[in-house]
N, C-alpha and C positions, 0 to 999 in steps of 0.2 A: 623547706617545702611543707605545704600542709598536708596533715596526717590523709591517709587513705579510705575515704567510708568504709570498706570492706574490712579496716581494723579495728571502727571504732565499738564499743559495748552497746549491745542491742540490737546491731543494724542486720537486717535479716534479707535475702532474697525475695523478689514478689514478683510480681505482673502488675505495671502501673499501665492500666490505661487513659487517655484525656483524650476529650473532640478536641480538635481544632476544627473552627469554621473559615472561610473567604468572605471578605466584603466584596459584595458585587456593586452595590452603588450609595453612593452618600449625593442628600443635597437637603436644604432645607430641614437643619436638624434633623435627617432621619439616615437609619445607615440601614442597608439592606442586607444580610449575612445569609450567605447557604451551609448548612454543615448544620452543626450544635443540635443534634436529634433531639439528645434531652433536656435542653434549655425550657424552663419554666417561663410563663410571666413575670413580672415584676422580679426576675433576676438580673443583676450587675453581670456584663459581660467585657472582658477588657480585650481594647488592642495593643499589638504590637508596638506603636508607636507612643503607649502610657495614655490613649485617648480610654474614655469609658462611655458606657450604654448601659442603657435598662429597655430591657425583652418588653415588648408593646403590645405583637402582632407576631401570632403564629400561624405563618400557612404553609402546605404541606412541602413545600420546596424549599421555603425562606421564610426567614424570622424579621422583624421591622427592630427597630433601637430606636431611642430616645436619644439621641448623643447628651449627655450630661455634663462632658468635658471633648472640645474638640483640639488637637493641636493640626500644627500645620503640613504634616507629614500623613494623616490622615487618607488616601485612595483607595480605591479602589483595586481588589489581589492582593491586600493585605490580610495576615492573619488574624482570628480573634478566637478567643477561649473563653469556657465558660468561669468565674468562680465561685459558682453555688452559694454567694450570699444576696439578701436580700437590701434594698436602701433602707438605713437609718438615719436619723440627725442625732444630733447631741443635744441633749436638756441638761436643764439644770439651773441656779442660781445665777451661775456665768454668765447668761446671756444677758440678764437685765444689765438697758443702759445701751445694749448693742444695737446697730443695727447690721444685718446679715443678709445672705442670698438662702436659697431653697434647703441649699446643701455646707449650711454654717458658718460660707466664706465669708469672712469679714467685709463688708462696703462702708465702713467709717475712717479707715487710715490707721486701724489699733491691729495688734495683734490678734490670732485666730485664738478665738476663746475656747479656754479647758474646760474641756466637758468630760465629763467621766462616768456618763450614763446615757446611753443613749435609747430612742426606739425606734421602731421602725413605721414607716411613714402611714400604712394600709393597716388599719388591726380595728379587728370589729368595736361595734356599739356597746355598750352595758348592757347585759340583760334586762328583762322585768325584775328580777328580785333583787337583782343589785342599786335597784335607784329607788329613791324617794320622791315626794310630794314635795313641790315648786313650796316655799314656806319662806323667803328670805327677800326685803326689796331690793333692788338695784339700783340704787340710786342716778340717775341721766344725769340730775344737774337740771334738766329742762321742765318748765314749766306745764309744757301742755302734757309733755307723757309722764310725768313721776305724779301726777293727781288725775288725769284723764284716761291713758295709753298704758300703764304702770306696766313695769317689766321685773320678773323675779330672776333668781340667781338659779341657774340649771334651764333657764328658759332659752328659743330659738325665738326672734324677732326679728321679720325681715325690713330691713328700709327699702324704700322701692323710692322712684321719682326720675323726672328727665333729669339731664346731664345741668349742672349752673343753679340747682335750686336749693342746695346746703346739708347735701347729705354728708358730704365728707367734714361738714363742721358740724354736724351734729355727733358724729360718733367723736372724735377728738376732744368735745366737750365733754363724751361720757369721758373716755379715759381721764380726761385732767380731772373731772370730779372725783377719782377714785385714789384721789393724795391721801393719805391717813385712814383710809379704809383696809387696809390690811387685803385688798384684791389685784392681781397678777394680772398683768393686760397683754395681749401680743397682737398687733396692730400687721394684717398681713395685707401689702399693698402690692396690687395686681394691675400690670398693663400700662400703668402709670409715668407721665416723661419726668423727665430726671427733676424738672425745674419742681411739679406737684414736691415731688416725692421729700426735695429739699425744704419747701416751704412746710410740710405735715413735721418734719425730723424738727424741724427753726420752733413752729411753735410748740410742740413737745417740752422741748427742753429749754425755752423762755419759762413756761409752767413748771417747771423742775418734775415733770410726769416720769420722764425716758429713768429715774432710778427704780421703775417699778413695772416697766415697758420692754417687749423685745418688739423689733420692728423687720419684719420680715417682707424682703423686697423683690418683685418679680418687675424689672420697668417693661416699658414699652419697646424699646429693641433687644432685651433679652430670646435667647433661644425658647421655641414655645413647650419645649417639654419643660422649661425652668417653673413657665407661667403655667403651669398645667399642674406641677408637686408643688408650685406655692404655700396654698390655701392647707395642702395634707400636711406640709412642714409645722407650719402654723398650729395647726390642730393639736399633731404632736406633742412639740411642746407644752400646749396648754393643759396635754392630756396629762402630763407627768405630773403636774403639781395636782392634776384635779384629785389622782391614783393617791398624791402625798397628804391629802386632806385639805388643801387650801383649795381656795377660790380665787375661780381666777374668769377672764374675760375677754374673747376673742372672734376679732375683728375683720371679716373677710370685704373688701374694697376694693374694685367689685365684683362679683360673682357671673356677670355679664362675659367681661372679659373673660375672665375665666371658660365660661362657654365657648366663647370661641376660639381662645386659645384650642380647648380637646376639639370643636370642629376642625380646626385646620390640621393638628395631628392623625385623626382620622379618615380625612380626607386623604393628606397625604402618604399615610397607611391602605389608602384602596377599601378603607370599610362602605360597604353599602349606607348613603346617606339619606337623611328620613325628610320630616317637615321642615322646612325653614334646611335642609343640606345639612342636622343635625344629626350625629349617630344616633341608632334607636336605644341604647343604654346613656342619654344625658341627664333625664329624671334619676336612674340609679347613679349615675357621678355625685350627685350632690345630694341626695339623702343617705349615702352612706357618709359622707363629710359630716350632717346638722346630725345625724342621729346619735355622734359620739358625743354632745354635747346633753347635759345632764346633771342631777345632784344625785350623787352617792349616800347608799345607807350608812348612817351610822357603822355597822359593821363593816361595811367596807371603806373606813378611810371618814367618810361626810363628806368629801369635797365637792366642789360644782363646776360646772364648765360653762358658764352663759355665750350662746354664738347672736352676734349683729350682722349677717349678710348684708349686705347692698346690692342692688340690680337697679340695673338703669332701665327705662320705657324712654320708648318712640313720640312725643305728642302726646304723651299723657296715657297711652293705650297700657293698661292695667291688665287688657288681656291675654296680651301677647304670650308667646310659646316658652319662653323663659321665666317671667314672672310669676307665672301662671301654674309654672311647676312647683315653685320657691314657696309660692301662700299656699298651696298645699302641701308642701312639709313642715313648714315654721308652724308656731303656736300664734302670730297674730302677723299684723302688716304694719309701717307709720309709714306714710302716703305724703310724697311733699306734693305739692300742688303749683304750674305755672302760673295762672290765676291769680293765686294767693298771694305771690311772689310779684307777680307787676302791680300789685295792688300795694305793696310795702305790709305786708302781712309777717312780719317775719320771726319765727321761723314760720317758712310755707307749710305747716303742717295741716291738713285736710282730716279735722275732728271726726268729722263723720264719715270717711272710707276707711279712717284707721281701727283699728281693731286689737286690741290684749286679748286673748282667750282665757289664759291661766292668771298672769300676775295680778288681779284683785285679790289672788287669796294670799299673795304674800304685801300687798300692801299694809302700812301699819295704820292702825284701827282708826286714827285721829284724825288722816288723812282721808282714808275712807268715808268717812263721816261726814266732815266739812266738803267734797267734790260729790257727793251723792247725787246732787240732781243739776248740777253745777254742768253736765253735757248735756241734760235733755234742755233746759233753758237756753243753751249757747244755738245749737240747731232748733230751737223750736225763733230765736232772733233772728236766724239767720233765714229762713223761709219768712218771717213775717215782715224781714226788712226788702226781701224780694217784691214781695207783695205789695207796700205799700209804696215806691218807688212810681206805681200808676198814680199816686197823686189821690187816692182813694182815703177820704175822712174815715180816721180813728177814734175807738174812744178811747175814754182817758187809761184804762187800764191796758190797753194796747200800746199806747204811748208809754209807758210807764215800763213795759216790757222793751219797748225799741231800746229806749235811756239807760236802760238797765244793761240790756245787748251790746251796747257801743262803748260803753264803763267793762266790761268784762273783754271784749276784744285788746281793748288798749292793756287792761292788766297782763293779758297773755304773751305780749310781746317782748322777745326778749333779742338781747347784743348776742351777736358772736363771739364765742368765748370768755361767754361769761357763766358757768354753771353755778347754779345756787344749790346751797345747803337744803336737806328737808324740812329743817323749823323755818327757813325762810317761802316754802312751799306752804306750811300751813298758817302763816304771817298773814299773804295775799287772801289768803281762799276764808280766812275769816273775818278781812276786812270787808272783804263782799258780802260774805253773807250773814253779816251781821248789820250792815246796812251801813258802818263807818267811813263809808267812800259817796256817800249819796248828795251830797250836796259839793262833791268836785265834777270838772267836768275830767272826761276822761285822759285827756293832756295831764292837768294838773294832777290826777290821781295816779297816775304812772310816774310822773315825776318825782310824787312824795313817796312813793315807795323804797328808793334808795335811804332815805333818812328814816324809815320805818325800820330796815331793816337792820340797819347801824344803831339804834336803839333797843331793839331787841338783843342785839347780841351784846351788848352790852350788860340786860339784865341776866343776860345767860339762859334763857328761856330752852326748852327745848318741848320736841313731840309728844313729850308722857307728862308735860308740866297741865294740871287740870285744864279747862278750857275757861272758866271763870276768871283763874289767874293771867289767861290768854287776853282775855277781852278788854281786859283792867291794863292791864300795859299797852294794849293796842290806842288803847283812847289818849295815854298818858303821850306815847311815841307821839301820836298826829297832832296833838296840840303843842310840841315840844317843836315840830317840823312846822309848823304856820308861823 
């Protein structure tokens, strides 16, 4: 028989007291509990039947849950108790390569990854003194934003655009650009049906990215408190490595859903709903999320946290109550355009609604230099090419500007998953402007660029090689390509 606590060494007389609470109703992920006085927020509360919750909604009778785990024995006059911890996930090196749910369950068919560190999901911003100055580029891969739009490491850049115009390839591009960069990515895919989710995991790891990737997944019939601690699991983990001094890169797809995801729990919480049936704290949901995103001082660590939200618009409406909240916390906007898109523009990226605030000062100097005037000429084509469409005589230096406009549109364009190097970034931008594309048309000078760029890497050229020495292989490449 086993020994008797009362014999064993230490054990001493007390007063244990514990709430127990009643669930009075469950439906739509939400459990409704009366009892639990002192249950906190964002405390795990467990049932009787091994189901769990996280405390949502405190009202003076009853407490809301998030059901986090439901089984099927779950009713109503069941018991539940508190146990005064708080949700964490597991970080760590483990994760790369996985893909996982909110709360580190495995969705690949692998065992549940050993994690031996974890944090917890809510934990404030860095302070002022703890962060540094944006100083580092981030290389897209993409043409129009790594010379136009440029984005630094510690930076918030939101993507916006309707739903079909390449937002979700254009972040994928970043990630696979960041092969051999020494930068941690976590790709957290929100809302999303299984078929997407499969297709984003297929080309990941066709690009061999997923060994330097977690992929954190909330689909589209998931529970909505899953979709709601997505984007925080996400962050999490991003945040561990940023804490360990690495750099890392994280990916919230998209931030819409997300919204509505916390509408419907709110709603179905009884919170008083505001504009658009949104809670009045949806602006605070999502800028306590972008604001943990940041580079770290030197004394603390150096690391960075760069975040890419995405939000979807209506028809193109940029003003809308969601977006609208996003470009005022982020540091700039990249704007895809439908427009641009039925026109085979592609990537839709709309040059002039987009916007960098910060990343020109972590752009590198060579790049800088060659795209310096390289958007006000692209928008100044692009109004002139409006104009002249009435049929209205030019003269020649107007003409000479169109020719020039239609040579720089075609260079801009670029494949789907195909990101470029940064010497292959400043390859183009001084073939333009140095005038070595002026007698192709612009077909033909899009074309030669693959064989341009295969020659250069050949000489091994890179961004800090003089510019002389630039100019000289450029001429060598295009006559090597004719």
């Amino acid at each position: 028989m086993p020994e008797s606590p009362l014999r064993q060494p230490g054990y001493r007389f007390g007063l244990r007291l514990s709430e127990r609470g009643t669930v009075v109703g469950i439906g739509d992920g939400i459990a409704w509990v009366r009892g639990l006085p002192s249950a906190y927020l964002d405390e795990l509360i467990g049932f009787d039947d091994g189901s769990t919750g996280l405390v949502f909604q405190l009202n003076e009778q009853l407490l809301g849950a998030i059901l986090l785990s439901q089984k099927h024995g779950l009713t109503a006059g069941m018991a539940a108790q508190r146990t005064g911890r708080r949700l964490e996930v597991g970080v760590g090196d483990t994760l790369l390569g996985r893909v996982v749910d909110p709360l580190d369950n495995p969705l690949d068919g692998l065992a549940p990854p050993e994690t031996r560190e974890f944090r917890f999901l809510e934990a404030p911003a860095p302070p002022i003194l703890e962060r540094d100055f944006v100083n580092q580029p981030l290389y897209t891969g993409n043409k129009i934003v790594d010379t136009l739009i440029p984005i630094g490491k510690g930076q918030r850049q939101l993507i916006v655009g309707d739903d079909g115009l390449g937002k979700s390839s254009f972040v994928l591009d970043t990630v696979i650009n960041q092969r051999g960069r020494e930068l941690l990515c976590v790709l957290v895919v929100i809302g999303q049906p299984r078929s997407a989710v499969a297709a984003t995991i297929e080309a990941l790891t066709n690009a061999g990215a997923m060994e330097y990737t977690v992929v954190v997944v909330a689909e589209a019939n998931a529970l909505p408190g899953f979709r709601y601690l997505a984007p925080f699991a996400g962050c999490a983990i991003a945040e561990h490595w940023m804490r360990a001094g690495r750099d890392t890169l994280v990916i919230y797809d998209d931030l819409s859903r997300h919204a509505q995801s916390y509408r419907e729990l709110s709603l179905l919480l009884r919170r008083p709903p505001g504009r658009e049936a949104y809670p009045g704290d949806i602006f605070y949901l999502h800028s306590r999320l972008l604001e943990r995103s940041a580079v770290l001082a030197p004394a603390f660590g150096g690391g960075s946290m760069t975040a890419l939200p995405v939000v979807e618009t209506r028809q193109g409406e940029i003003a809308a109550y969601i977006p609208t909240n996003l470009i005022s916390i982020t540091d700039g906007q990249i704007y895809f355009d439908g427009k641009l898109f039925a026109a085979g523009m592609l990537p839709a990226i709309d040059i002039g609604r987009s916007v960098s605030r910060i990343g020109g000062k972590a752009q590198h100097p060579a790049i800088k230099s060659a795209a310096a005037r390289i958007r006000l000429d692209y928008l100044q084509f692009l109004d002139l090419e409006l104009f002249a469409r009435f049929g209205t005589r030019l003269e020649s230096g107007m003409e000479e500007k169109l020719r020039r406009g239609r040579l720089l549109r075609a260079l801009l364009k670029q494949d789907r998953l195909a990101p470029l190097p940064e010497w292959a970034h400043l390859a183009w931008l001084l073939l333009y402007e140095q005038g070595l594309l002026d007698n192709f048309t612009p077909a033909a000078a899009a074309a030669a660029l693959p064989a341009v760029f295969a020659g250069i890497a050949e000489r091994g050229l890179t961004v800090d090689t003089p510019k002389e020495n630039w100019v000289v292989a450029l001429r060598q490449c295009l006559a090597e390509a004719r």
